[in-house]
C-alpha positions in Angstrom: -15.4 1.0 15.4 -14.2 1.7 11.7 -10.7 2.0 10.7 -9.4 4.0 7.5 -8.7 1.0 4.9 -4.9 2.0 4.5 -4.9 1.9 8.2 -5.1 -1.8 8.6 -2.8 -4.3 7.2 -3.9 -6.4 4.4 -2.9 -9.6 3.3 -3.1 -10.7 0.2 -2.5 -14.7 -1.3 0.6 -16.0 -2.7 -0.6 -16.4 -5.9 -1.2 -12.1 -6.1 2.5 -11.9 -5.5 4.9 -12.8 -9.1 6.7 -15.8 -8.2 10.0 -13.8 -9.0 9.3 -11.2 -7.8 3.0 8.2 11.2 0.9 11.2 10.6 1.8 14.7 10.9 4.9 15.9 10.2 6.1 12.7 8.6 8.1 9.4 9.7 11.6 9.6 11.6 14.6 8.8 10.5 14.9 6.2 13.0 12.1 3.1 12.3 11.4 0.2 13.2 13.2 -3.3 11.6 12.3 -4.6 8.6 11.0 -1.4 7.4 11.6 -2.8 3.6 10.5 0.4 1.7 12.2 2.8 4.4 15.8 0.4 3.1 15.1 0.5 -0.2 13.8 4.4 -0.4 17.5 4.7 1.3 19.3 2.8 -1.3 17.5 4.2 -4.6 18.7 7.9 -3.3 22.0 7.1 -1.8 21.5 8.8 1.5 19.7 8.2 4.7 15.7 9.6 4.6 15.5 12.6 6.6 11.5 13.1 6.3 9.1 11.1 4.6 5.4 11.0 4.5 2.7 8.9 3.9 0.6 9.7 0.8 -2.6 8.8 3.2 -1.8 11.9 5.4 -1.1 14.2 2.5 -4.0 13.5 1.1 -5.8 13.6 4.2 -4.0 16.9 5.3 -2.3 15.5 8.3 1.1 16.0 6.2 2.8 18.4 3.7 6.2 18.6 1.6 8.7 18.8 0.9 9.6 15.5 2.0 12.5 13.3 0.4 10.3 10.2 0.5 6.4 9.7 -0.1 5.2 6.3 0.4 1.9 4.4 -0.2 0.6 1.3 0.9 -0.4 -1.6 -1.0 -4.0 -0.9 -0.6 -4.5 2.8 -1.2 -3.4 3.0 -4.9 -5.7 0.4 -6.1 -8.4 1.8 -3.6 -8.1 5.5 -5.6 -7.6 3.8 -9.2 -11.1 2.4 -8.2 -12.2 6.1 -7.3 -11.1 7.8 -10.4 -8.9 9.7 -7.7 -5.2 8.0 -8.5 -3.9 10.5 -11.0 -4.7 13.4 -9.0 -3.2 11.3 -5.8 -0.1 11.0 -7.7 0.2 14.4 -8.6 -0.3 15.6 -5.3 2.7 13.1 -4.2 4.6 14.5 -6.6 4.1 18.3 -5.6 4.8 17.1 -1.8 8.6 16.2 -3.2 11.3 17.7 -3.1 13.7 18.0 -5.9 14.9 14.4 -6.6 12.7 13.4 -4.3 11.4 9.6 -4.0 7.7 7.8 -4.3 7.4 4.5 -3.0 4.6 2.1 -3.6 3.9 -1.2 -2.5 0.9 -2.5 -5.0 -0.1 -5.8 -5.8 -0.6 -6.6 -8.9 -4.2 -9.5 -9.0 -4.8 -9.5 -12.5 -4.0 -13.7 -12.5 -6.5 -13.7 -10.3 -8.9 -12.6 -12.8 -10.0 -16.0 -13.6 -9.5 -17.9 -10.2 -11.5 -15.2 -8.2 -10.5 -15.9 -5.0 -13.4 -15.3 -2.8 -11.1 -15.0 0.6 -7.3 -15.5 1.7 -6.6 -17.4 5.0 -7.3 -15.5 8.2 -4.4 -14.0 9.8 -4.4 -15.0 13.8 -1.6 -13.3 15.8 -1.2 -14.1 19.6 -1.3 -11.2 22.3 -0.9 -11.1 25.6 -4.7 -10.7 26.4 -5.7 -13.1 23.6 -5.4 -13.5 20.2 -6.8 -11.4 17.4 -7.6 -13.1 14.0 -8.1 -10.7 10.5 -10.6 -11.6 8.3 -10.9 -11.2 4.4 -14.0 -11.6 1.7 -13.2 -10.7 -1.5 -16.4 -9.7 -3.7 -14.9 -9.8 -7.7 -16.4 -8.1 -10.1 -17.9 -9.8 -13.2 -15.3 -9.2 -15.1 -12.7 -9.1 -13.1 -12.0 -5.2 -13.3 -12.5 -4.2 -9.9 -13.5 -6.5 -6.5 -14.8 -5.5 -3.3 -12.5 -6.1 0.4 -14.0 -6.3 3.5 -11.6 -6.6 5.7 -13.1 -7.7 10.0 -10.6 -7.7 12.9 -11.8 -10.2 15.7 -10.1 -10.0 19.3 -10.8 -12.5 21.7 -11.4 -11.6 25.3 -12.2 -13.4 28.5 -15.9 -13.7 27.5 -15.4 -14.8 23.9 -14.4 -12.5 20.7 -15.8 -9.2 19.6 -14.9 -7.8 16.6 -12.6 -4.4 17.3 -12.3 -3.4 13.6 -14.3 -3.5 10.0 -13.9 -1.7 6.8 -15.4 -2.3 3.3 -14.1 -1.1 0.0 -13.8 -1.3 -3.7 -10.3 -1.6 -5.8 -9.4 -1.9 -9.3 -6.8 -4.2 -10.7 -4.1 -2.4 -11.7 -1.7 -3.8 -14.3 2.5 -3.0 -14.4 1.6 -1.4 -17.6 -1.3 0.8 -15.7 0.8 1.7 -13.1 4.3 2.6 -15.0 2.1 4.8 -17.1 0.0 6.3 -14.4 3.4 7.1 -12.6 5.0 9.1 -16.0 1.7 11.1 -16.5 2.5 12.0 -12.9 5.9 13.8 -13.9 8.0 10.6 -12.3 11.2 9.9 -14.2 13.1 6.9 -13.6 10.1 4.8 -13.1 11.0 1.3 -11.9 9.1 -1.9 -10.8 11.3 -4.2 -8.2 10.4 -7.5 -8.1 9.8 -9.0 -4.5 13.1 -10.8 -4.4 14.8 -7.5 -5.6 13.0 -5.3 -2.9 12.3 -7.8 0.2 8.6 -6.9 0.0 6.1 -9.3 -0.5 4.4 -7.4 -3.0 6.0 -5.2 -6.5 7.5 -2.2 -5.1 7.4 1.1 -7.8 9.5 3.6 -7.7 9.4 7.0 -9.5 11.7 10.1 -9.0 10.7 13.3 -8.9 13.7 15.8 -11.6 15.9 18.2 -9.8 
């Protein structure tokens, strides 16, 4: 069975993060706690999100503005930027807002890991009632460090031993804060921000980018 990449949760190493720092017709109101983008969309526009979508299911035409919040996870941005596909991503984002509307991305930012390569994080096991399921990561880097490929293998353990219930592979570029703030402007975003971890709760940079009333 194959999973979309954005669909499964990636985790990524401590040293990616700075030391300081549902499909259809969108996500509910209501959401479940420790949604950290959902309380930080919130604060940035001063009200309570009435409708926002994930930029997977716009692009995927499971969802359409306007929307007061668009949001993408820490894998796809990197995933497109690899595709040549993340300016017209961000455009279509931006056409999905409404006026003074929100984007909301969670990307990490692996260029100190140029040198150190990383070839795989620790596996992520978490305990369920019929066994345990344990996510695997291999990292293939790039000679240069540009770009490095992420296959990512969900294991679940049953009664006769484990099978594996998931597996994607993919490629993704390193994007830079500078990268990314300029990527966001050519977009039409004003107000482009980067929140550090500790400002945002997130484990990875959080960027946002307003769309002008």
């Amino acid at each position: 069975m194959t999973t979309h990449p954005s669909r499964l949760q990636h985790d990524f190493p401590p040293d990616a993060v700075p030391s300081q720092w549902g499909p259809g017709q969108g996500i509910p109101a209501h959401r479940e706690p420790g949604d950290v983008l959902h309380d930080v969309a919130s604060s940035v526009l001063g009200h309570p999100v009435h409708r926002s979508i994930e930029l997977l299911d716009v692009l995927e035409g499971a969802a359409h503005g306007p929307a007061d919040v668009v949001r993408a996870g820490d894998d796809l941005l990197p995933r497109l930027a690899h595709e040549n596909a993340m300016t017209a991503a961000l455009s279509e984002a931006h056409r999905n807002l409404r006026p003074g509307g929100l984007l909301i991305c969670a990307v990490p930012e692996l260029d100190r890991l140029r040198r150190l390569r990383p070839t795989a994080p620790p596996p992520k096991v978490v305990q369920r009632p019929d066994g345990r399921q344990v996510t695997v990561q291999l990292w293939d880097w790039a000679q240069d460090g540009s770009n490095y490929g992420l296959d990512v293998v969900q294991l679940v353990q049953h009664q006769g031993g484990w099978e594996i219930s998931q597996a994607v592979s993919t490629r993704h570029r390193v994007l830079t804060p500078e990268e990314m703030s300029s990527a966001l402007m050519a977009a039409g975003f004003v107000g482009v921000q980067r929140l550090t971890p500790a400002e945002s709760g997130h484990p990875l940079p959080v960027w946002l980018g307003l769309v002008p009333r």
